[in-house]
C-alpha positions in Angstrom: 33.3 56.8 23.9 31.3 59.3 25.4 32.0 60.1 29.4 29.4 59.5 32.1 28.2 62.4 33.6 29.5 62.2 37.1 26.2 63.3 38.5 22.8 62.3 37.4 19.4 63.7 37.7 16.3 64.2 35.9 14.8 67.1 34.9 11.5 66.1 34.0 9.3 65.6 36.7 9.1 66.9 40.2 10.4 64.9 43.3 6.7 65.7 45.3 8.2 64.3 48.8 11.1 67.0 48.7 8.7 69.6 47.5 6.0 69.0 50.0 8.3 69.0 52.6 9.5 72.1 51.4 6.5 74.1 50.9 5.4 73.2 54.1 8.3 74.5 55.6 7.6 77.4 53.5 4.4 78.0 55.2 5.9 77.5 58.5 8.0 79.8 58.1 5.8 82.5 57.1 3.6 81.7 59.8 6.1 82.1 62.7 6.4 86.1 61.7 2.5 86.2 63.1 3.3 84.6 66.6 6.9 86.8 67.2 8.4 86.4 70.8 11.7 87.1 71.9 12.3 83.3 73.3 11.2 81.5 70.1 13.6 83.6 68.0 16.5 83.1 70.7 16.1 79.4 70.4 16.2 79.8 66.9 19.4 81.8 66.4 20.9 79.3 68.3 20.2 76.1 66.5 20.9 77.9 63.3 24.6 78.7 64.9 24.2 74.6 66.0 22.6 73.4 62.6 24.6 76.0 59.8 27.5 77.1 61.5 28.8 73.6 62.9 26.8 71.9 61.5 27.6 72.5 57.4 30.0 74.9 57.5 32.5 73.7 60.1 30.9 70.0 59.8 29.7 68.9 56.9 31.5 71.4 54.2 35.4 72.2 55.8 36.1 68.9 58.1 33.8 65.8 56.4 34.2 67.5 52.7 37.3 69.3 52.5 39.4 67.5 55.7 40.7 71.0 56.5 41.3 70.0 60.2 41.2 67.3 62.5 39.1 66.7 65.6 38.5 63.9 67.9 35.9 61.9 66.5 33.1 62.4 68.7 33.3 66.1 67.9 33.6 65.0 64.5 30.0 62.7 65.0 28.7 65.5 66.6 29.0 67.9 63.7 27.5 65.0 61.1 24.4 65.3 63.8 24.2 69.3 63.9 24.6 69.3 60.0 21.1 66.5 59.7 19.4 69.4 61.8 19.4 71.7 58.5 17.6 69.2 56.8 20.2 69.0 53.6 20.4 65.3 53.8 23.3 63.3 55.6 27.0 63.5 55.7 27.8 61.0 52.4 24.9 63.0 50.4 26.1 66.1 51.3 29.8 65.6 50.8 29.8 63.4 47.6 27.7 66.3 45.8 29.9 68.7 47.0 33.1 66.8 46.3 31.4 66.7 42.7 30.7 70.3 42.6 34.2 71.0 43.0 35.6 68.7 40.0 33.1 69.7 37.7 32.4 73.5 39.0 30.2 75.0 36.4 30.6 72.4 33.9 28.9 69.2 32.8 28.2 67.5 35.6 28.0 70.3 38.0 24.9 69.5 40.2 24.4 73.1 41.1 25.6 75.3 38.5 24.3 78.9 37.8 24.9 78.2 34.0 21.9 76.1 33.9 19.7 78.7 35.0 19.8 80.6 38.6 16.7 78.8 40.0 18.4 75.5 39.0 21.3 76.3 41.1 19.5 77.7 43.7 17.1 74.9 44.2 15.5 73.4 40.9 17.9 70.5 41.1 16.3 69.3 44.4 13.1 69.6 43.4 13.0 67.4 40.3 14.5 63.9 39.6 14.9 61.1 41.8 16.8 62.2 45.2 19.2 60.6 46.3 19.2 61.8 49.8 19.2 57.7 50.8 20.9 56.3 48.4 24.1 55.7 50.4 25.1 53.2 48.5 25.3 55.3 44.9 26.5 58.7 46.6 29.0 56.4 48.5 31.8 56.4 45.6 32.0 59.9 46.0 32.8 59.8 49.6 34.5 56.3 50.3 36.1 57.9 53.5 32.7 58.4 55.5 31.1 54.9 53.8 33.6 53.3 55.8 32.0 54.3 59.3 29.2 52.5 60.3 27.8 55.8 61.8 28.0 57.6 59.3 25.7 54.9 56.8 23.4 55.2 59.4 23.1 58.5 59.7 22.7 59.2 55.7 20.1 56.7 55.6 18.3 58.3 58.6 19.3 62.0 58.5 15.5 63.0 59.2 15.6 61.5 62.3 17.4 63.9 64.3 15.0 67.1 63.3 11.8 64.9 63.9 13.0 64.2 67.2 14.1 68.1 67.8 11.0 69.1 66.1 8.9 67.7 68.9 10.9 68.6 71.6 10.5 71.9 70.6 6.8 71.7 70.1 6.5 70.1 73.4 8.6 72.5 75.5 8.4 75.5 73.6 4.7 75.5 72.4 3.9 76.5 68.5 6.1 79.5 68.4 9.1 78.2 69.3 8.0 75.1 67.3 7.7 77.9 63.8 10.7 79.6 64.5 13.0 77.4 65.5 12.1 74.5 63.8 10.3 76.0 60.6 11.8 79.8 59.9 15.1 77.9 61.1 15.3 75.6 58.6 14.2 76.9 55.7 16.7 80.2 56.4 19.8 77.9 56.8 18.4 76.4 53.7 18.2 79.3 51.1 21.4 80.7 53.1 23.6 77.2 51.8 21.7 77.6 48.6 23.1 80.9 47.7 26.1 80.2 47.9 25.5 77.6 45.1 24.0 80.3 43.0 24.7 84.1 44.3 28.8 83.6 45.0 29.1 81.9 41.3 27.2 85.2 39.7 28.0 88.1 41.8 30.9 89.2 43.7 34.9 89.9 43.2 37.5 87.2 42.2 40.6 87.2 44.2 41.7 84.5 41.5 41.9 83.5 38.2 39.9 80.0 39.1 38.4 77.6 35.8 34.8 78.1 37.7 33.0 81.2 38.2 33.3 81.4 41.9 33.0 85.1 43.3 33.4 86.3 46.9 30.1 87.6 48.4 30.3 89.5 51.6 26.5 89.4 52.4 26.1 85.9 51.8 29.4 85.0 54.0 27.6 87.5 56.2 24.6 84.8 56.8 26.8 81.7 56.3 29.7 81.8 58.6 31.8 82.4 55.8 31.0 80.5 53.4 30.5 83.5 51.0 33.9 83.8 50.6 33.7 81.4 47.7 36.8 82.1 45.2 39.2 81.9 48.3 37.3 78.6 48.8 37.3 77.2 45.2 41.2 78.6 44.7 42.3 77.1 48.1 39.8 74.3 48.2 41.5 72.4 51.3 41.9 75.4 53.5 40.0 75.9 56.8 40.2 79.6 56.4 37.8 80.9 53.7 38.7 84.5 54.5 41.8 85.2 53.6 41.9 89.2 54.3 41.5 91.0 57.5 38.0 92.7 56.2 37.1 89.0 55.3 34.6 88.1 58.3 34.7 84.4 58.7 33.0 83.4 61.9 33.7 79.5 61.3 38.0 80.3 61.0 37.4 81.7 64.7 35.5 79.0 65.8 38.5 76.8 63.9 41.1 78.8 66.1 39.3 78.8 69.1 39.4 75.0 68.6 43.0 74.7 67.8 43.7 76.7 71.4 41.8 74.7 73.0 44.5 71.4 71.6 40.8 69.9 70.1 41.4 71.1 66.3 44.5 69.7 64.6 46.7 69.3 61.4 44.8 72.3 60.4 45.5 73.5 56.4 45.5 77.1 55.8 46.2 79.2 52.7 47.6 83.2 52.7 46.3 85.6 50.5 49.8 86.2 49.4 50.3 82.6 47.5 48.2 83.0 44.2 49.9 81.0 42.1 49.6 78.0 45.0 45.7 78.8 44.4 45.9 78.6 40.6 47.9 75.3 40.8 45.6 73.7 43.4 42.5 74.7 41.6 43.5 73.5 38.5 
């Protein structure tokens, strides 16, 4: 009997809701580089530190994903509302296709995987098939823990909300620039910045360890990404906070992590050491 791919989508035929949206933002984004001002871009730096640093990478990828560290569940909440603000879909979405990604990294069944083609892993596989952005109820087996909150079924089923609402405060307060580059340029920079590190750290880059995927460690991707490039630490040491594991390794989000944990918010944090490989091999296997 033949296994049920973990994962399904459809190739054949484009999902024109996601790709509006996304060319639009496209065009956004292209048209804040004609109305440049200091403010706009200052705003925008910082919801891309709210949206991609807290947001997915402390949020949605090392603490809802991974549960690499505990905090208070309002900080917890708050993160699951920064990460809606990239505009990646909610907390169940984004952490069932991730927890997916990891058990079937770059084989069938990998959502994203580079050996389908670059531009699949990059973004062809949300711009075709049915999404499931909403469909709480089918990407909920893969994340039973947050279908158990209320808020969180909530927020998956309405993760647009929170960046409709931002999006016209920051029309209405900021005017059209601030509108283009915090809202549009924002976005879709966060967004190609998450998406290569579905496709750039599984094709180029070093490999601390000997890991079943292809995972590679990126510096100019972790560069943009707090972190996140640091992908074969990540896929080795899947349920550690820190990503990277060296000195040279600059991992903004492991600060932020730290900062936390001084602060007695951050907890029961999991760390690995660049000097256990063979505690990376078994983990990953």
């Amino acid at each position: 009997m033949t296994e049920e791919p973990i994962y399904l989508y459809d190739r054949h035929g484009l999902n024109w809701p996601t790709v509006v949206v996304l060319v639009l933002l496209h065009i956004g984004a292209i048209g804040a580089l004609f109305v440049f001002n200091w403010k706009a871009f200052a705003v925008a730096v910082f919801l891309y530190w709210v949206a991609t640093g807290l947001g997915i990478s402390m949020g949605y990828h090392r603490l809802h994903t991974h549960r690499s560290y505990q905090v208070p569940r309002w900080l917890e909440y708050f993160f699951a509302i920064c990460g809606t603000l990239t505009l990646e879909g909610g907390p169940i979405f984004w952490t069932a296709v991730h927890r997916i990604h990891h058990q079937k990294s770059d084989q069938p069944g990998d959502p994203h995987s580079p050996r389908d083609g670059a531009w699949w892993s990059h973004v062809g596989w949300i711009l075709v098939g049915e999404t499931k952005h909403n469909n709480t109820r089918a990407m909920a087996k893969y994340a039973p823990d947050l279908a158990k909150d209320r808020f969180y079924i909530w927020l998956n089923n309405y993760h647009w909300l929170p960046n409709v609402v931002l999006g016209g405060l920051l029309l209405a307060i900021g005017g059209l620039p601030v509108f283009l580059w915090a809202g549009c340029f924002r976005i879709v920079f966060g967004l190609h910045a998450t998406w290569l590190v579905n496709s750039a750290t599984h094709m180029w880059g070093g490999r601390r360890f000997n890991t079943r995927d292809d995972s590679r460690n990126n510096w100019w991707v972790a560069l943009i990404s707090f972190g996140e490039g640091w992908h074969n630490n990540h896929h080795a040491h899947p349920a550690s906070a820190r990503h990277g594991l060296a000195w040279y390794e600059f991992d903004p989000s492991w600060l932020q992590i730290k900062l936390l944990r001084a602060l007695g918010i951050a907890k029961s944090i999991r760390v690995a050491s660049i000097s256990t490989p063979h505690a990376a091999e078994q983990e990953a296997a």
